[in-house]
C-alpha positions in Angstrom: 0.0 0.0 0.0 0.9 3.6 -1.1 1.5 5.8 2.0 -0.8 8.5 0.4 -3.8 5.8 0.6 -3.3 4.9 4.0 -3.4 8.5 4.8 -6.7 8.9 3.1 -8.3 6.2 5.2 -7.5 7.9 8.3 -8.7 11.2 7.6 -11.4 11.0 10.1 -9.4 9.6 12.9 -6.4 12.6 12.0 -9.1 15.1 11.9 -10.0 13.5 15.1 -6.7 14.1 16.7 -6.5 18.5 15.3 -9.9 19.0 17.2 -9.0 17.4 20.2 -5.6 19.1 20.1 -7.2 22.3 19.8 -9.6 21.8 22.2 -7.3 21.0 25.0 -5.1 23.6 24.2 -8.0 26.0 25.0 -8.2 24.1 27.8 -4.8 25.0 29.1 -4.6 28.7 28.1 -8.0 29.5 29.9 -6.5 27.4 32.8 -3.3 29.1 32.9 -4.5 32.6 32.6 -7.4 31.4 36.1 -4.5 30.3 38.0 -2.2 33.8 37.4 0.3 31.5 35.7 2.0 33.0 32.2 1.1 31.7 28.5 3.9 30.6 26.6 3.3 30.3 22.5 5.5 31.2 19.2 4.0 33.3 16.3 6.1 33.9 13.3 8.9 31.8 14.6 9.5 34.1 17.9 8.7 32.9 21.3 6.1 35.3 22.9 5.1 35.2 26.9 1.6 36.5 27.6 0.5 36.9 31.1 -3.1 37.5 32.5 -3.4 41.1 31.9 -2.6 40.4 27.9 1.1 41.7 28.2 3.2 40.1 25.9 7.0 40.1 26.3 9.3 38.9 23.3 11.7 36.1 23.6 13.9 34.1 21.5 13.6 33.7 18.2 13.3 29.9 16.7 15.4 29.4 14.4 15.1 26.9 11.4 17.5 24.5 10.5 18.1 23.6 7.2 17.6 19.8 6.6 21.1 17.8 5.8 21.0 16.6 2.7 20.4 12.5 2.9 21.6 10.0 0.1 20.6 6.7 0.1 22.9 4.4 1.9 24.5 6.8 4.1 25.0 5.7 7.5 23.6 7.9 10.4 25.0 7.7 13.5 23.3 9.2 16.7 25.4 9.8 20.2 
C-alpha cells in the first residue's frame, strides 16, 4: 500500500486528533490565565510570553535549521 492511501483512510481519525488538540489547548490557556500563571506560545517563529493582563514580552527567536542533505545508503549515527 501507497502511503498516500493509507493516509486517506485515516482522515477522520487525523481530523479526530487537530480538534482534540485544539480543544485542549483552549483548555490549558483558559486554565493558565485562572490560576495567574503565564502563556507561553511562538508566532512567526519568535517565542512570545503572555501573562493574565494580555502583556506580551518577546523572547527568543526559533530558528530553522536547514535539513542535511540524505543519500541513500548513508549511514547515520546518533550519540
Amino acid at each position: 500500500m501507497k502511503p498516500s492511501k493509507l493516509f486517506r483512510n485515516d482522515v477522520k481519525q487525523t481530523r479526530s486528533l487537530v480538534d482534540a488538540g485544539i480543544t485542549s489547548a483552549k483548555n490549558a490557556i483558559r486554565q493558565s490565565k485562572a490560576l495567574d500563571l503565564p502563556v507561553t506560545y511562538i508566532k512567526n517563529d519568535i517565542i512570545y510570553v503572555e501573562d493574565k493582563s494580555g502583556v506580551k514580552q518577546q523572547g527568543t527567536i526559533v530558528r530553522k535549521e536547514q535539513p542535511k542533505n540524505l543519500i541513500k545508503g548513508m549511514i547515520l549515527r546518533a550519540k
